[in-house]
C-alpha positions as CSV (number, residue, x, y, z in Angstrom):
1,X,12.5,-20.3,-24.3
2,X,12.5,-23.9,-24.1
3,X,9.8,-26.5,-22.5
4,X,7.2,-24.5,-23.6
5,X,3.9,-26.4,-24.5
6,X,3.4,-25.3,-27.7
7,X,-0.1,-26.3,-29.8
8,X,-1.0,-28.5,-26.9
9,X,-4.2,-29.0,-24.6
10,X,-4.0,-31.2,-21.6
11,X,-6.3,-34.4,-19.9
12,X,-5.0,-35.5,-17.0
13,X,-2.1,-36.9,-16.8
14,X,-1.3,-36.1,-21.0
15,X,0.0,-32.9,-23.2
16,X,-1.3,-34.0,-26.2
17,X,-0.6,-31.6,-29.5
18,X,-3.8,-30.8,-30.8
19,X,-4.9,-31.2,-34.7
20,X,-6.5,-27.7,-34.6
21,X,-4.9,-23.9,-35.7
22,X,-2.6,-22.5,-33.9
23,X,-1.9,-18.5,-32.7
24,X,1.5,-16.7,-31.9
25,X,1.5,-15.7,-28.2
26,X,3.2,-12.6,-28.1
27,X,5.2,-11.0,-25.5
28,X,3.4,-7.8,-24.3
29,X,7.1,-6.3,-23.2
30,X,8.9,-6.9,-25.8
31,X,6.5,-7.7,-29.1
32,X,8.7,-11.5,-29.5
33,X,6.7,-14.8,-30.0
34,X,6.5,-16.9,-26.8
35,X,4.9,-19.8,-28.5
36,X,1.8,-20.8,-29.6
37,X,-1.5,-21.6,-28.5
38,X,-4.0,-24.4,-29.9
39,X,-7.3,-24.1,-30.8
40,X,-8.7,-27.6,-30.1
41,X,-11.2,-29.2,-32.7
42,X,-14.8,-30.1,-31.9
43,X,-13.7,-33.9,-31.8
44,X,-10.8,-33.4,-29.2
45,X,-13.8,-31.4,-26.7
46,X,-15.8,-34.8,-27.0
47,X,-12.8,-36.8,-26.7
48,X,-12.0,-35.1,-23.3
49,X,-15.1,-34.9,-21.4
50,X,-15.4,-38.5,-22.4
51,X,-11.8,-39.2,-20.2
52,X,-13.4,-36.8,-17.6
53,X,-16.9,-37.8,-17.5
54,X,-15.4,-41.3,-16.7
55,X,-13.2,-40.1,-14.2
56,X,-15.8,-38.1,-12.5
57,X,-18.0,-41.3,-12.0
58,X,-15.0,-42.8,-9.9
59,X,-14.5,-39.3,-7.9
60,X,-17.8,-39.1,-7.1
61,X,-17.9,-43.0,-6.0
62,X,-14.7,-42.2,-3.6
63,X,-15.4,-41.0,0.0
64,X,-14.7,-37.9,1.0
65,X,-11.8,-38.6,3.4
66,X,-10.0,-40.0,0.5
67,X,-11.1,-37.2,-2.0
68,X,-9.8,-35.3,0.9
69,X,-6.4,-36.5,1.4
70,X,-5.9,-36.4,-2.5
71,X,-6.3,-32.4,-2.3
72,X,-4.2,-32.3,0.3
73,X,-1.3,-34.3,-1.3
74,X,-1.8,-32.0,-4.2
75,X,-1.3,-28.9,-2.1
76,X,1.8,-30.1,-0.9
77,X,3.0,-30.7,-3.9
78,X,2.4,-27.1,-5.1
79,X,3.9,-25.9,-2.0
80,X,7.1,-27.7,-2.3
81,X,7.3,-28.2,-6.6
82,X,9.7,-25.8,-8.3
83,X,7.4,-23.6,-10.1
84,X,9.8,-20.6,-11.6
85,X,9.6,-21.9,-14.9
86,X,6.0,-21.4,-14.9
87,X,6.1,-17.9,-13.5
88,X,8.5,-16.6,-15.7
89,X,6.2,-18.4,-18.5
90,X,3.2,-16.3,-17.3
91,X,5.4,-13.0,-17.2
92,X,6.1,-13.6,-20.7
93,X,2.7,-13.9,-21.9
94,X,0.7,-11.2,-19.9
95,X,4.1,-8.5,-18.8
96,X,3.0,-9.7,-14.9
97,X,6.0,-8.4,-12.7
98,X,7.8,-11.8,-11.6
99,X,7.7,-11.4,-7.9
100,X,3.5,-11.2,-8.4
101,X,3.6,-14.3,-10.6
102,X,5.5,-16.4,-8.3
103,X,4.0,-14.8,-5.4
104,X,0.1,-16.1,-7.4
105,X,1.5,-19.8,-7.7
106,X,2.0,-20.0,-4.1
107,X,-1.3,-18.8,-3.0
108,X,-3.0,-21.7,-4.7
109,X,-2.2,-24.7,-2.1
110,X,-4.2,-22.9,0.4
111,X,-7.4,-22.8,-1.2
112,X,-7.1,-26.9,-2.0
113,X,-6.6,-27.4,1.9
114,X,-9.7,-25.3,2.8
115,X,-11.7,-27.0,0.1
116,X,-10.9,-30.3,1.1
117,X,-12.3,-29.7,4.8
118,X,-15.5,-28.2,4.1
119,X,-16.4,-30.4,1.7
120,X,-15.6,-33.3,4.3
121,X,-17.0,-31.2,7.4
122,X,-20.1,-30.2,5.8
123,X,-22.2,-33.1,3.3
124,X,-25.6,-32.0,4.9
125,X,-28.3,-31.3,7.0
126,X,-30.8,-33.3,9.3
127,X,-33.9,-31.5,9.9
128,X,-36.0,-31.2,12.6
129,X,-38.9,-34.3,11.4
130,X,-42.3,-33.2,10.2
131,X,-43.9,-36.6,11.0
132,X,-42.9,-39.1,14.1
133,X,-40.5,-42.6,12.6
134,X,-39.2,-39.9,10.2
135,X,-35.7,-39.3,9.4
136,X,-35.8,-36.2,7.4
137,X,-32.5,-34.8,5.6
138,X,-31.0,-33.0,2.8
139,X,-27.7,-34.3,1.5
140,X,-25.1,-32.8,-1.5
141,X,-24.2,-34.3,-4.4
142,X,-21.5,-33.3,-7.0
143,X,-23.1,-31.8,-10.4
144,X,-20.9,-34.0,-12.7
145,X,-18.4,-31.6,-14.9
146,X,-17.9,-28.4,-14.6
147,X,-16.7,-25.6,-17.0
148,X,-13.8,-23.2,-15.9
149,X,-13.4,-20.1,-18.6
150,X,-10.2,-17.8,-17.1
151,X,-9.1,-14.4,-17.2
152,X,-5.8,-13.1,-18.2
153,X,-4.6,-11.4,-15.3
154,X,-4.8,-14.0,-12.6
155,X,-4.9,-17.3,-14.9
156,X,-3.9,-19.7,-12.4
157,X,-4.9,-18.6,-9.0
158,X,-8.6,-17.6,-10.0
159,X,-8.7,-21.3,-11.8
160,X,-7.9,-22.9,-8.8
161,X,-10.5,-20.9,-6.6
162,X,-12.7,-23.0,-8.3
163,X,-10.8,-26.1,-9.5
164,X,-10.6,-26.8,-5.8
165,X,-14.1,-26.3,-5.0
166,X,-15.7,-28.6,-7.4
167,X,-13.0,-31.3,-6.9
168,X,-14.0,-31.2,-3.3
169,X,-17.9,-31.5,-4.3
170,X,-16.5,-34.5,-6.3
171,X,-16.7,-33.0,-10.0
172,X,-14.4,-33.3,-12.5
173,X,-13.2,-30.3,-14.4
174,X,-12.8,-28.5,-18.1
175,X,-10.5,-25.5,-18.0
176,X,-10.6,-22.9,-20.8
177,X,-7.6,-20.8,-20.3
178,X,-7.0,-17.2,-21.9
179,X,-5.8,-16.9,-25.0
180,X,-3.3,-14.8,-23.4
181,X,-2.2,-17.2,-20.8
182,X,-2.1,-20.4,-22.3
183,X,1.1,-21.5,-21.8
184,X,1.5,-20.8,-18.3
185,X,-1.8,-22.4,-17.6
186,X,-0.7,-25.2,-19.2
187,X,2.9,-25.0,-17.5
188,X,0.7,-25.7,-14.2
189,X,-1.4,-28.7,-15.3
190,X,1.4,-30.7,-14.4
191,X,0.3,-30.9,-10.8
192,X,-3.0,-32.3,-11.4
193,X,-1.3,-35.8,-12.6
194,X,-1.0,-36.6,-8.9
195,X,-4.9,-37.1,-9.3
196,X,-7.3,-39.7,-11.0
197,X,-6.4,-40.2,-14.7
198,X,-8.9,-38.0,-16.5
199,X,-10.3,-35.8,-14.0
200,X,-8.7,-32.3,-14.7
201,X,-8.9,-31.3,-18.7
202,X,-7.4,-28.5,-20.2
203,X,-8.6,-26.7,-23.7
204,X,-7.0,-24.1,-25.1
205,X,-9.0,-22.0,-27.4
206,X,-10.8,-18.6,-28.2
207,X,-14.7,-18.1,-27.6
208,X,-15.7,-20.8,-29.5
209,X,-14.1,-23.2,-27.2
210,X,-15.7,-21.6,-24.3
211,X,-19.0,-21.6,-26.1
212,X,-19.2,-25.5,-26.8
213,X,-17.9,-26.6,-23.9
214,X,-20.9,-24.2,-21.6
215,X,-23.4,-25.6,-24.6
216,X,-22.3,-29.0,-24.1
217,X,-25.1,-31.5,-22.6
218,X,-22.3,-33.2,-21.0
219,X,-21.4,-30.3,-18.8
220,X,-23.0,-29.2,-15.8
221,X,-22.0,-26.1,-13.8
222,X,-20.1,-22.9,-15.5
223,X,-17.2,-20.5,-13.7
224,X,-16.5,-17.5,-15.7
225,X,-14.2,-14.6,-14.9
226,X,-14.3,-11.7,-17.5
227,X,-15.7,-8.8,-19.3
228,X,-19.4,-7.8,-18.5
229,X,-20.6,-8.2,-21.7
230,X,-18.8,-11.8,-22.0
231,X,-20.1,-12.7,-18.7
232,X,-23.5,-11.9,-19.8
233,X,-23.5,-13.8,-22.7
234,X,-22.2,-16.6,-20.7
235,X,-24.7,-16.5,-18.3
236,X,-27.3,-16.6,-20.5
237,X,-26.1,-19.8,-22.3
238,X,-26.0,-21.3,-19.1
239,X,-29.5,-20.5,-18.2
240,X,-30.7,-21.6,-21.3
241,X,-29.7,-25.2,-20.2
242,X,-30.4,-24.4,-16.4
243,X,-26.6,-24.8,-15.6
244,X,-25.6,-23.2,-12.5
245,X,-22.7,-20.1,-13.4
246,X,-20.9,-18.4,-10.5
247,X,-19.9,-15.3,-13.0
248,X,-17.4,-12.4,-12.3
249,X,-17.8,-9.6,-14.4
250,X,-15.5,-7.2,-13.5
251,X,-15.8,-3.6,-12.5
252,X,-14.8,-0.2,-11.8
253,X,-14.2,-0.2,-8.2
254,X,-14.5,3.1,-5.8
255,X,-12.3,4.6,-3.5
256,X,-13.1,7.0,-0.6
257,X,-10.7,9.4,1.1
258,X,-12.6,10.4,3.9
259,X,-11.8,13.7,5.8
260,X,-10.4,11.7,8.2
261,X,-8.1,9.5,6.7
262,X,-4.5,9.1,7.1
263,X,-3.2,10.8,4.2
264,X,0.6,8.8,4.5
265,X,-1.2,5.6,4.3
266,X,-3.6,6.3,2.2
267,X,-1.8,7.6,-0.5
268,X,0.4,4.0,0.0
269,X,-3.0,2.1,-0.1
270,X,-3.8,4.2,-3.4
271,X,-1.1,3.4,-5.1
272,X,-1.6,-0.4,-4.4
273,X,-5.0,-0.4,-5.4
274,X,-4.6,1.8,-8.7
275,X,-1.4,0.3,-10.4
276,X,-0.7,-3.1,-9.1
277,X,-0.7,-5.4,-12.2
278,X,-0.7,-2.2,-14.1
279,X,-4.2,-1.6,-12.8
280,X,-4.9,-5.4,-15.1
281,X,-7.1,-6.5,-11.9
282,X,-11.1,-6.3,-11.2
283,X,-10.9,-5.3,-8.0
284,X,-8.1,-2.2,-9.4
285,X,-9.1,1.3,-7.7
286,X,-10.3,3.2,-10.7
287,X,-12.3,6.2,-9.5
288,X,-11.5,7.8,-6.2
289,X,-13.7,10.0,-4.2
290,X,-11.2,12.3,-2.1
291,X,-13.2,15.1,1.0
292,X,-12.1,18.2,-0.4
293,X,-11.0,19.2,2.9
294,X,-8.0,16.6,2.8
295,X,-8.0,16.5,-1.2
296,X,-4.6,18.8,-2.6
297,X,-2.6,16.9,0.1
298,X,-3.9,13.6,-0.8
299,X,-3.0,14.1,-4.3
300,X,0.8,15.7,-3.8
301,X,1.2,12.5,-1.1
302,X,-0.5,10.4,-4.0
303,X,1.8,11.7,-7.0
304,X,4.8,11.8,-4.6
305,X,4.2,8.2,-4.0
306,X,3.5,7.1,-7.9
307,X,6.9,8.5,-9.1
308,X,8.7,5.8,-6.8
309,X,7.1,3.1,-9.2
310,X,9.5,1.7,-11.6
311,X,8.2,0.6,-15.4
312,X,9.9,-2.2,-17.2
313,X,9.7,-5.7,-18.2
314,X,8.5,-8.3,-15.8
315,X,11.2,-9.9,-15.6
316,X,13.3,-7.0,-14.8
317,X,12.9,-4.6,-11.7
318,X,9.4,-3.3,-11.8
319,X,6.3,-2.8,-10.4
320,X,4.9,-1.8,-13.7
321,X,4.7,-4.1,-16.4
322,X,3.2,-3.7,-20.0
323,X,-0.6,-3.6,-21.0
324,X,-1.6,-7.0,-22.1
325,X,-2.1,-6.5,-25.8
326,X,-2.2,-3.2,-27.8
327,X,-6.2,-2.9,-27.4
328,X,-5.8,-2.5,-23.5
329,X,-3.5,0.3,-24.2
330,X,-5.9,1.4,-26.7
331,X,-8.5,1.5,-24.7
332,X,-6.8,3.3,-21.8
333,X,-4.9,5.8,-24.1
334,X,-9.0,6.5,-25.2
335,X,-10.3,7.2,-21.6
336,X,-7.6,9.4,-21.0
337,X,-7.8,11.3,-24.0
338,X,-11.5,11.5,-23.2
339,X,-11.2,13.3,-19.5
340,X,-8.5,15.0,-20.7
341,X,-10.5,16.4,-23.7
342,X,-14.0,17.2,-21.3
343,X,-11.8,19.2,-18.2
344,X,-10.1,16.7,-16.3
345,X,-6.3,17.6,-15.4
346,X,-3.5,15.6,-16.1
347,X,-1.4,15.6,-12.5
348,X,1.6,12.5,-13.8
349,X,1.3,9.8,-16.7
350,X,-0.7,10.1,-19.4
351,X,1.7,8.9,-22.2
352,X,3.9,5.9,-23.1
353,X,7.2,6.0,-21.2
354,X,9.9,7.2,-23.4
355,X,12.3,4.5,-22.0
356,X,9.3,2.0,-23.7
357,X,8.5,2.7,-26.6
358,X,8.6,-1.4,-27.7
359,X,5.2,-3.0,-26.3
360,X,2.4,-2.0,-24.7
361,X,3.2,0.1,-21.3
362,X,1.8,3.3,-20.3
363,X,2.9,5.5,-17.6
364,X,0.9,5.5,-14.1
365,X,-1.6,7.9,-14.5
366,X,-3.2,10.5,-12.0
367,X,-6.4,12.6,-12.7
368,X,-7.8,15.4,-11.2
369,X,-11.0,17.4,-11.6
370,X,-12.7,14.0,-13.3
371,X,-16.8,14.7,-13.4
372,X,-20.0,12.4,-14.2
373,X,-19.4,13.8,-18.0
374,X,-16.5,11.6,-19.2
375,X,-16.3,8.2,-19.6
376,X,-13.5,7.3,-17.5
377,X,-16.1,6.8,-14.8
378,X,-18.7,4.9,-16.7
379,X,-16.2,2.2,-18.1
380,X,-13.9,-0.4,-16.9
381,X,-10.8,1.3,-17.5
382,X,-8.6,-2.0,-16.7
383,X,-5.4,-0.1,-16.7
384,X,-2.8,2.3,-14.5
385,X,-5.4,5.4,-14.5
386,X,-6.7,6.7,-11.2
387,X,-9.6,9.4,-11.6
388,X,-10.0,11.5,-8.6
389,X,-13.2,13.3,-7.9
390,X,-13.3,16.0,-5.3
391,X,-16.2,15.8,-3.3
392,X,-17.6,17.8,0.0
393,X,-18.2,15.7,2.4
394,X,-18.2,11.9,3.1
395,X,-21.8,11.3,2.2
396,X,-21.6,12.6,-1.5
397,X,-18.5,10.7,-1.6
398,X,-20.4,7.5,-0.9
399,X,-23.1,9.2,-3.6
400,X,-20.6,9.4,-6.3
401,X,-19.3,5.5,-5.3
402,X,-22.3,4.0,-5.3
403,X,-23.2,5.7,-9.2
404,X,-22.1,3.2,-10.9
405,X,-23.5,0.3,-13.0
406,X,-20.3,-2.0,-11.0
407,X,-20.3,-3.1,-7.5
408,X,-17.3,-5.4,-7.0
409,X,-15.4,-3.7,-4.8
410,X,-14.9,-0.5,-2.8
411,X,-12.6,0.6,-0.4
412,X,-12.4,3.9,2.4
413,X,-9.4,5.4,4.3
414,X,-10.5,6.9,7.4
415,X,-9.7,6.8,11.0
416,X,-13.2,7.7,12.1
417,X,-15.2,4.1,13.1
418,X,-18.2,5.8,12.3
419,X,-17.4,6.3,8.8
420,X,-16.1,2.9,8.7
421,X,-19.8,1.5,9.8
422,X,-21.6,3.8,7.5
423,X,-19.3,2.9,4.8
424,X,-19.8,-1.3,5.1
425,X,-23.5,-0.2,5.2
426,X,-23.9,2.0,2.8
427,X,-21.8,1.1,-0.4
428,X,-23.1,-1.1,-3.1
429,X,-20.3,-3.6,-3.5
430,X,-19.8,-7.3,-2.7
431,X,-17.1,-6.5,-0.8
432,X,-15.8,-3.5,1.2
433,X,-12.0,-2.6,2.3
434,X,-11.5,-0.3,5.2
435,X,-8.2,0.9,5.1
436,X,-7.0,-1.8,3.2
437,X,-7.7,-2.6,-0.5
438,X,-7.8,-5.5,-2.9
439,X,-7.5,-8.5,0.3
440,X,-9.1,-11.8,0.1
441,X,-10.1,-14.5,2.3
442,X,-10.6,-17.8,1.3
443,X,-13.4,-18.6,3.9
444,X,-15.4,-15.3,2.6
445,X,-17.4,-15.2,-0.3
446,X,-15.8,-12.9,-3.4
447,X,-17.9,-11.5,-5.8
448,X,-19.9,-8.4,-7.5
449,X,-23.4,-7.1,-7.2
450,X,-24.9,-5.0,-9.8
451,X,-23.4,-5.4,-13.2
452,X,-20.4,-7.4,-11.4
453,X,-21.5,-11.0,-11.3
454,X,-23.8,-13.5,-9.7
455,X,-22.8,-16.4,-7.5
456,X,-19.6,-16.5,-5.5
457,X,-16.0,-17.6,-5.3
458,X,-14.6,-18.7,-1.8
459,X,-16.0,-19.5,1.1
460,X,-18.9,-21.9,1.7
461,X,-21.0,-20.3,-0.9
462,X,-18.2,-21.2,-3.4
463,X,-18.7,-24.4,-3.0
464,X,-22.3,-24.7,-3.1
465,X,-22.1,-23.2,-6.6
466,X,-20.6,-27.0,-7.8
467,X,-22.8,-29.1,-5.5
468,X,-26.4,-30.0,-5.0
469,X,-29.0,-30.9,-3.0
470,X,-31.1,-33.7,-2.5
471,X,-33.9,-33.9,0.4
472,X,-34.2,-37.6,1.5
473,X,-37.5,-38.8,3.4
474,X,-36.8,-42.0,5.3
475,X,-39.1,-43.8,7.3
476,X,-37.1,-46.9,9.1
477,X,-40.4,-48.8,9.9
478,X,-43.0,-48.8,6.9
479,X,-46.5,-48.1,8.1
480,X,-49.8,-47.2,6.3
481,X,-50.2,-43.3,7.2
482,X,-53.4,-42.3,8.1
483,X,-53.3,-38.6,4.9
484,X,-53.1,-41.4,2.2
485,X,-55.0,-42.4,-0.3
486,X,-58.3,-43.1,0.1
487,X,-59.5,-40.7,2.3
488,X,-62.2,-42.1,5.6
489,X,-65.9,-41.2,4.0
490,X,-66.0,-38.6,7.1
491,X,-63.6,-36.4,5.4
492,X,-65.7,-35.3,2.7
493,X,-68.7,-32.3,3.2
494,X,-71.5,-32.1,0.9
495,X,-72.2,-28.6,-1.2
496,X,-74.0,-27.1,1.7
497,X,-71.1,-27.5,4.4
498,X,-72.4,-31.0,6.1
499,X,-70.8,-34.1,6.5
500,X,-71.8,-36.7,4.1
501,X,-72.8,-39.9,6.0
């Protein structure tokens, strides 16, 4: 393929080819080199948030009308810049279907609009005054740089989630892509040279990068999407400099199939919520909790609907791309094997299609008769596995959701609004689907309890994660209050309770 940005990192408006190594990316479809990838050098980090750390100085200085209109402008571009090639770029490196590529490149303009609003709608509170000739308030007030370290699976929209709400708090930003997805990150950096020189960076790298950069003295808030035990490690590094992190950690998100769901739909929704992105997605359905009063038709509707699914190369007619790398496939090919091995039966999948045998697919795969002993339950399978539990009645099905170490997400069919109710009360997730998995809102906050994540993405706590506060005490007309120093003589009582004179 041509135009790709080989061995080269990115500081607003400038590719620049880096003086570091370099690593193949390879196509997960088809095992062929897409390019390569940079690792940037210590001296190119310092060298960039220089350029954005001057930049930022300026941002912060502009008001936020202006700051405003700038996002805009930049979502417009998005919405009306051809970005195909960049889409087909990120199919290539990750084996996303193209219609979901192109489909996450145009869901990114939105988020800039929203940002730009409520950072100009909301810069702070007045208080009701503790003293009279008081004006008491709290304002915000950018951070200064923030740090952006991206997952794989949605490498561009999940970047601009919260790209856009620290360049509305009037930060600048570092990105550190995924090794996987370099390229097409890169590919999209060309629509930040409609802002300021300097104030959008770039770095390609593996967890080194990401390691100086959240380290660095010179930045100052940390966004991490990623593995648990990455995100841990991140969020620890940022505490030891009392940086701020908003980090998503992933999960291994619940499903219930209540007694009274609609089994048509809900066997649709499954589907959606199991495989889509091969099952690549935190908020994936991995373990499903299914009344058993409703369960054998659930599953034929469920298998019945998982046969329509085609498997192929991105680029091609599918809804089922490759596995990322070889250890995804690995890994799944291991849970599998595990529930397989401890009871669990295999209803479709479980094996690489014979029409695939080059790169790393793996059918859609349905269990039954999954228990609390295998491991398919315990881990973050991050693949096209469902692993259905039958259960009695709705309550143990909330039981068995809430047993888990994740809360991301979880999701119900049922027709009954009681169930509903119970369910948005009782599961332990950040967020709760009834009757229809995996949506977002960008004025509602996204994230995990639990093992998932602190902090949140979207909404207005988004973009308090990249602001900060400052209370402000301002007295228009000095006067000499009558609490300071030093104190009238009567104030003062001798050791046995009296006044002294």
């Amino acid at each position: 393929m041509t135009d790709i940005l080989n061995a080269c990192y990115f500081v607003s408006p400038d590719f620049t080819k880096s003086a570091g190594g370099t690593q193949d990316v390879i196509d997960p479809a088809t095992l062929n080199t897409v390019g390569q990838r940079a690792e940037v050098t210590a001296s190119e980090i310092d060298a960039a948030l220089t350029a954005v750390a001057a930049a930022q100085s300026k941002w912060q200085a502009t008001d936020a009308k202006s700051r405003a209109k700038m996002l805009h402008d930049l979502a417009n571009f998005i919405e009306t810049a051809d970005l195909t090639h960049c889409a087909i770029v990120m199919s290539r490196e990750m084996g996303k279907p193209y219609p979901e590529a192109i489909g996450e490149l145009a869901n990114c303009a939105p988020i800039f609009r929203y940002y730009a609003e409520m950072a100009r709608d909301e810069a702070g509170k007045v208080a009701g005054t503790t003293q009279i000739g008081s004006l008491q308030f709290a304002k915000y007030e950018p951070l200064g740089i923030s740090v952006h370290i991206m997952p794989f699976n949605f490498p561009v929209l999940l970047m601009c989630w919260t790209v856009a709400a620290s360049l509305a708090a009037g930060n600048g930003c570092v990105i550190k892509p995924a090794e996987a997805t370099t390229l097409s990150t890169l590919e999209f950096m060309k629509v930040f040279r409609r802002l300021p020189e300097g104030l959008v960076a770039c770095l390609p790298g593996g967890a080194e990068v990401g390691k100086a950069l959240v380290a660095s003295p010179r930045t100052h808030a940390v966004a991490f999407t990623g593995s648990v035990a990455a995100g841990q490690a991140v969020a620890m590094a940022a505490a030891s400099k009392l940086k701020p992190a908003v980090i998503e950690a992933g999960g291994s998100d619940p499903m219930i199939i209540s007694a009274h769901a609609p089994i048509d739909v809900a066997a649709a929704g499954a589907v959606t919520g199991a495989f889509h992105m091969s099952g690549q997605v935190c908020t994936s359905t991995e373990r499903l909790y299914v009344v058993d009063a409703v369960h054998d038709a659930f599953v034929a509707a469920f298998k019945a609907e998982t046969a329509r699914l085609r498997i192929g190369n991105g680029l091609d007619k599918s809804e089922i791309g490759p596995l990322v790398s070889k250890a995804a496939r690995d890994k799944v090919e291991r849970l599998v094997a595990d529930a397989l091995a401890k009871g669990a039966t295999l209803v479709c999948g479980g094996r690489v299609p014979p029409s695939q045998t080059t790169g790393w697919f793996y059918e859609p795969t349905i269990l039954t008769n999954c228990t609390t002993e295998m491991d398919i339950l315990h881990e973050e399978c991050f693949g096209p596995v469902a692993a259905i539990v039958r259960v009695p009645d709705f309550d143990a099905a909330i039981a068995g959701a809430n047993a888990s170490e994740f809360g991301l997400g979880a999701s119900i069919f049922t027709t009954s609004l009681e169930e509903a109710h119970e369910a948005h009360e009782l599961l332990e997730a950040g967020m709760v689907w009834i009757n229809n998995p995996m949506i977002d809102n960008d004025a509602l906050p996204f994230g995990g309890w639990k093992n998932s994540g602190i902090g949140r993405e979207l909404g207005r706590m988004g973009l308090e994660t990249f602001r900060r506060s400052k209370m402000v005490i301002l007295d228009h007309k000095p006067v000499r209050q009558d609490w300071w120093y030093p104190y009238p003589d009567d104030w003062f009582l001798d050791a046995g309770g009296r006044k002294i004179s």
